[in-house]
N, C-alpha and C positions, 0 to 999 in steps of 0.2 A: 438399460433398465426400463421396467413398465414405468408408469405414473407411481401405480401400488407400490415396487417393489423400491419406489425411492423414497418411502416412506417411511419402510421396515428398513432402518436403523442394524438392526442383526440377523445374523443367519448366513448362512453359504451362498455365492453366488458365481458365476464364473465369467470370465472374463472374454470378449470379442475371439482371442486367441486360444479360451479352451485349456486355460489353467483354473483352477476353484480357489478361493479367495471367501477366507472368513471374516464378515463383517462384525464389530463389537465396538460400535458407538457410543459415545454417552447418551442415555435418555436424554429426553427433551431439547435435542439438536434441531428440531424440524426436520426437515428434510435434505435429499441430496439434490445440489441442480449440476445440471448439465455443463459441462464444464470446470465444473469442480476436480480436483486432482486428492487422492486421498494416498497416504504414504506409509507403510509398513512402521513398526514401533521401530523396526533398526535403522530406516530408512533406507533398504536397499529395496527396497519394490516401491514402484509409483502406478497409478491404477486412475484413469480420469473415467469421468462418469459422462455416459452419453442416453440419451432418451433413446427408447426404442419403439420401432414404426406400431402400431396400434392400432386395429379394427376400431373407428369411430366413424359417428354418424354428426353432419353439420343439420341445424336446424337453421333458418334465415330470413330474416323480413326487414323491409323498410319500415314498418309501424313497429316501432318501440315497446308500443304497450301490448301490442299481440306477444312479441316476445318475453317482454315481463311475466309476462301470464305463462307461457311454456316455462319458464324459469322459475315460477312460482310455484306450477306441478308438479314439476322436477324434483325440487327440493324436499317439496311435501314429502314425495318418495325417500328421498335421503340418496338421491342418484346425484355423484361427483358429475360437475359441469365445467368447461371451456368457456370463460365469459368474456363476448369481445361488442366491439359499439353495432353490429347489426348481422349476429351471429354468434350461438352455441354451439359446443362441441359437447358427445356423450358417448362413453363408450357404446360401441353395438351393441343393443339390446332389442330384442322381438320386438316384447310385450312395451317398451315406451317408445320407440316407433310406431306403430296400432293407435297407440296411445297420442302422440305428434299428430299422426295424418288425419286422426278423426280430427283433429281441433283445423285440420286446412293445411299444416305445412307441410311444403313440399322437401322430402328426406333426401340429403346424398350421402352418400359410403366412401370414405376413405380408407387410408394407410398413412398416417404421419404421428409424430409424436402429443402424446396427450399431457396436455397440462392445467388441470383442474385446479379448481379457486381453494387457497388453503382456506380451512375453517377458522371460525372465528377465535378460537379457543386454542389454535396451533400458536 
């Protein structure tokens, strides 16, 4: 599952093996993480939740506070972040790449799983 789609609690989704599997969580559970095992009401299906590989771009610096500052714009925007001690992660996006490089950092493009900072309010 994306980042987004461990978020959304319900709705249709299907399974590595291509069965559809409807989800109907209780609100306000936060999120699903990876590794988690979720289990039919009869308990004959079991269904673990794994992260899925993700177009993201890393941002990266030794100076803290130039990072801060990317992580500052970031936000401003309301762009979900990857927060680690000398590098962010954001989904691909053009316009905040453009955005990065004019400030100086230098962008790389992955495929791994995205796991953005829950909000304060989660």
């Amino acid at each position: 599952m994306s980042a987004k789609e461990r978020t959304q609690l319900r709705g249709k989704r299907s399974t590595l093996d291509g069965i559809d599997v409807i989800l109907n969580l209780p609100r306000g559970g936060g999120r699903l993480i990876p590794g988690e095992v979720l289990k039919s009401e009869n308990s004959q299906v079991f269904v673990s939740i794994e992260a899925a590989y993700e177009d993201v771009i890393r941002i990266s610096s030794e100076n803290r506070l130039k990072l801060l500052k990317a992580a500052y714009h970031l936000g401003n925007r309301h762009v979900e972040i990857e927060l680690h001690d000398k590098e962010l992660y954001l989904l691909n996006d053009v316009v905040m790449k453009k955005m990065l490089e004019g400030q100086g950092f230098e962008i790389e493009s992955f495929q791994r799983p995205f796991f953005p900072e829950i909000g304060a309010y989660e």
